[in-house]
PASEBA-1860 file (N, C-alpha, C; in nm, 3 decimals):
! residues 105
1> XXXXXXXX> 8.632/4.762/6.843/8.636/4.638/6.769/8.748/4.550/6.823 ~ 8.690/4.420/6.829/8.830/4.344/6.926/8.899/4.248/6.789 ~ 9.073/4.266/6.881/9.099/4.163/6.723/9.131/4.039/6.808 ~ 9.081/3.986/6.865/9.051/3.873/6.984/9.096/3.731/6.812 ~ 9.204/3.675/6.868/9.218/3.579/6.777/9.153/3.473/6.854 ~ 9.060/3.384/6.797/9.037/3.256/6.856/9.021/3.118/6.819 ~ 9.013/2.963/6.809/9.035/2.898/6.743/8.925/2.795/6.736 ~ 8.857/2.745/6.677/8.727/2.686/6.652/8.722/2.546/6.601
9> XXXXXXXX> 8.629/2.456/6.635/8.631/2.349/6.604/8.533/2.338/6.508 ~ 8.591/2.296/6.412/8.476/2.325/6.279/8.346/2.279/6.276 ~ 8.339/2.137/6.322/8.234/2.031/6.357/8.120/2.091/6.444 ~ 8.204/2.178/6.552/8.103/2.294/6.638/8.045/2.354/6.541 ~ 8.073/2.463/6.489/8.052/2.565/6.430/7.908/2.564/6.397 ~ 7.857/2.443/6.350/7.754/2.426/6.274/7.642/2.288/6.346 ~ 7.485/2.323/6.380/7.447/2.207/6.445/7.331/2.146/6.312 ~ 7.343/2.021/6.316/7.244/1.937/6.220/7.127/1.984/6.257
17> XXXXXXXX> 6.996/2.001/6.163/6.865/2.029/6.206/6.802/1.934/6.089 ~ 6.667/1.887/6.141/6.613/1.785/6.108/6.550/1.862/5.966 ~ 6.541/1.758/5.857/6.494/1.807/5.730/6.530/1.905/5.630 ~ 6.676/1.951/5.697/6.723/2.106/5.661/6.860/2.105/5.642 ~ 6.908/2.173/5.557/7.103/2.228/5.473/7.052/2.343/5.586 ~ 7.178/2.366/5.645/7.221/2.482/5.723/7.341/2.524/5.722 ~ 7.375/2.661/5.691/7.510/2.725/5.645/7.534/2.815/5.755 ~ 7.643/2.853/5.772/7.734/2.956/5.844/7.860/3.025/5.795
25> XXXXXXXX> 7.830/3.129/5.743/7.969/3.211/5.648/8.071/3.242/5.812 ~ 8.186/3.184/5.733/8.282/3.208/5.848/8.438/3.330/5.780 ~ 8.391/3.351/5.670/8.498/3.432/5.585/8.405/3.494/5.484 ~ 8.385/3.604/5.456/8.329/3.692/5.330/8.306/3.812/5.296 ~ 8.465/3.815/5.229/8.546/3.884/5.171/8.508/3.888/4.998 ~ 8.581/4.025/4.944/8.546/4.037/4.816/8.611/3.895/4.704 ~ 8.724/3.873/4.764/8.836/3.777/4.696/8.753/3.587/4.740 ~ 8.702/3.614/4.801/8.611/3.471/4.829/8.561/3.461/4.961
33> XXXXXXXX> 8.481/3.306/4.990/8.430/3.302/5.117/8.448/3.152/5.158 ~ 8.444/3.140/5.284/8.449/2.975/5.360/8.310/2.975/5.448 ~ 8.274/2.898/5.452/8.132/2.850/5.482/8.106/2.723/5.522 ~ 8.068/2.681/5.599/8.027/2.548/5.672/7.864/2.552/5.687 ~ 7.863/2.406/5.639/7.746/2.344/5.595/7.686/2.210/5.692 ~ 7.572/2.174/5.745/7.536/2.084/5.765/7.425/2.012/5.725 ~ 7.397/1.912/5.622/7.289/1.862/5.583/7.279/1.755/5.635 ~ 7.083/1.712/5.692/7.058/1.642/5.697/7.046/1.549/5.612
41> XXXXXXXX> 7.017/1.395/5.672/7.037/1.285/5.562/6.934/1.288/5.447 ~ 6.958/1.289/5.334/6.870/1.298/5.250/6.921/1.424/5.159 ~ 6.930/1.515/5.255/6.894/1.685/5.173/7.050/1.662/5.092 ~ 7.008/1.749/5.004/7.122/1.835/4.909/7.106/1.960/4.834 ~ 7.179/1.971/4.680/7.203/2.090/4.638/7.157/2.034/4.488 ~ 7.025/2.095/4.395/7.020/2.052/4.257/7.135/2.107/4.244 ~ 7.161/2.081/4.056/7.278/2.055/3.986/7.251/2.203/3.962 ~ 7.434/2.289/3.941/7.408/2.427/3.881/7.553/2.428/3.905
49> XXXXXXXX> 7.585/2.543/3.859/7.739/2.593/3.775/7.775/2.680/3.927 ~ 7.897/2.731/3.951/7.963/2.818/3.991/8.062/2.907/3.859 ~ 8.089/3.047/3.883/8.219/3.020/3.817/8.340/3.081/3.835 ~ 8.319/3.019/3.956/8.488/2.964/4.039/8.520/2.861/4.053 ~ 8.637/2.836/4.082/8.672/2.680/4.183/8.600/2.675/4.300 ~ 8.547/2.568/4.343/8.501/2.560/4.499/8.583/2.461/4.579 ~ 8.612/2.404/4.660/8.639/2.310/4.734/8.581/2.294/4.843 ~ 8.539/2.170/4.859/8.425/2.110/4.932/8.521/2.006/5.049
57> XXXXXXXX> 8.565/2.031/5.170/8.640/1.934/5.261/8.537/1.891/5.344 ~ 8.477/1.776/5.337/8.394/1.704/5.456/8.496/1.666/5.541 ~ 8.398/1.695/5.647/8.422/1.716/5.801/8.324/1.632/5.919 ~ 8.220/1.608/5.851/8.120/1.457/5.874/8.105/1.401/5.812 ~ 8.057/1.226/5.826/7.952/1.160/5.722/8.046/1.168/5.566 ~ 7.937/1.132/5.511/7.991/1.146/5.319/7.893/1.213/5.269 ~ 7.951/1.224/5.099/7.802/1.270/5.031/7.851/1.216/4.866 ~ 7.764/1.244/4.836/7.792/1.213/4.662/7.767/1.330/4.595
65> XXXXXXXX> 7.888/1.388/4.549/7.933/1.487/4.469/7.943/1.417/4.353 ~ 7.830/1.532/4.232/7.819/1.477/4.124/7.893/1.621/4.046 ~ 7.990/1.590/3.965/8.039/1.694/3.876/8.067/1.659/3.751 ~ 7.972/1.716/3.660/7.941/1.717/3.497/7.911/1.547/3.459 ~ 7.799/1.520/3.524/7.769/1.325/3.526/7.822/1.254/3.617 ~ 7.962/1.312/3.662/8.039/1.181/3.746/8.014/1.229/3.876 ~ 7.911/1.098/3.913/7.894/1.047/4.074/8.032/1.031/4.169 ~ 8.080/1.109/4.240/8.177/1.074/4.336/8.140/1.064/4.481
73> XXXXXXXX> 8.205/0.978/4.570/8.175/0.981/4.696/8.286/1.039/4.766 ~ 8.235/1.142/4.859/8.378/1.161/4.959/8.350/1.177/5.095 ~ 8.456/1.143/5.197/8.420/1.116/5.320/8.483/1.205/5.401 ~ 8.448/1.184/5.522/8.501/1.277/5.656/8.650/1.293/5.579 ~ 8.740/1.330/5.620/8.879/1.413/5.595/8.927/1.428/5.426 ~ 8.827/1.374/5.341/8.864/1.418/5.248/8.804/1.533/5.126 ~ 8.881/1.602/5.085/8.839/1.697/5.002/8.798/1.674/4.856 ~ 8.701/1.743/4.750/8.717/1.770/4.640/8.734/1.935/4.598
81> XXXXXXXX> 8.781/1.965/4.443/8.770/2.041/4.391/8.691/2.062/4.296 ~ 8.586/2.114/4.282/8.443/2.169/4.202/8.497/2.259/4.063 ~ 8.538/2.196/3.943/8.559/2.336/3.878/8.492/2.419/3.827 ~ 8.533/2.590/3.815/8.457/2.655/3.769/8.404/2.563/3.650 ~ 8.252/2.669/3.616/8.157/2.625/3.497/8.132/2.499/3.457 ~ 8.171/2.385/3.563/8.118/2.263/3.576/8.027/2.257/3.627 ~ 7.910/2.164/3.560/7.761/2.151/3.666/7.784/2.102/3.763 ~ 7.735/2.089/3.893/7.752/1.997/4.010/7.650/1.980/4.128
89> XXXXXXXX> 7.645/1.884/4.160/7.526/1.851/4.263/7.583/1.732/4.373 ~ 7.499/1.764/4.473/7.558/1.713/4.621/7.437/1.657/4.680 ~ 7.464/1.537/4.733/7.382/1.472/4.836/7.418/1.402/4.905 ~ 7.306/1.406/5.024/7.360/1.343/5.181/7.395/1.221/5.179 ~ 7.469/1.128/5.209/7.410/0.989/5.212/7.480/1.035/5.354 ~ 7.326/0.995/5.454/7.346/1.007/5.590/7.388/1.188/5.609 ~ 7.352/1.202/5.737/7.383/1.365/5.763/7.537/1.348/5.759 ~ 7.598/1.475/5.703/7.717/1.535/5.672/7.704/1.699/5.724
97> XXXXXXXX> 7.875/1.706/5.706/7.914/1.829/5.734/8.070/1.867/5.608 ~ 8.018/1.994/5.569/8.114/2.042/5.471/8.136/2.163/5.504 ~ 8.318/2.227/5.473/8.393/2.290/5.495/8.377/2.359/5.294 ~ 8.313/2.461/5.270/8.313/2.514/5.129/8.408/2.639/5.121 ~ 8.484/2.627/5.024/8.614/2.770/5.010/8.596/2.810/4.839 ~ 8.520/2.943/4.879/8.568/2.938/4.706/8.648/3.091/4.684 ~ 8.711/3.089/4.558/8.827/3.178/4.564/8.751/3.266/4.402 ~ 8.750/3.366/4.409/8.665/3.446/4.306/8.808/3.526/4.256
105> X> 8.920/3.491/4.284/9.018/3.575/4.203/9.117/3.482/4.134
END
């Protein structure tokens, strides 16, 4: 097993595909996981609960993060925080890319 440290460009990590959310677990562990996302324009996530915190850092594009009614927009370098047992729902405006961390402890 190699412990080969190496350093990644997040934006790589993950390629847009037409009509389609595409994920890549890059951490998943019992204590939580990080995951990178790329949705095409249009696609998203219906509304539904976690119950953890999530944080969502776009890394392309924007989207409209809706949590418990409130429509928010956020863009390339900026983050939100999802709270546990809040409803929430996500959509493309234009293809995006998201950086997801959620912490289960």
């Amino acid at each position: 097993m190699s412990n080969e440290v190496k350093t990644h460009v997040l934006n790589d990590l993950i390629a847009y595909q037409e009509d389609a959310v595409v994920s890549r677990t890059i951490i998943d562990k019992k204590i939580g996981t990080v995951t990178v996302f790329a949705f095409d324009d249009g696609q998203g996530l219906s509304e539904h609960t976690a119950p953890f915190d999530a944080m969502v850092q776009v890394l392309d594009g924007e989207v409209e993060i809706t949590i418990s009614g409130a429509p928010r927009t956020v863009k390339a370098g900026e983050l939100i925080i999802m709270p546990a047992g809040e409803p929430h729902s996500l959509k493309a405006l234009g293809r995006f890319k998201m950086l997801l961390t959620m912490i289960r402890a």
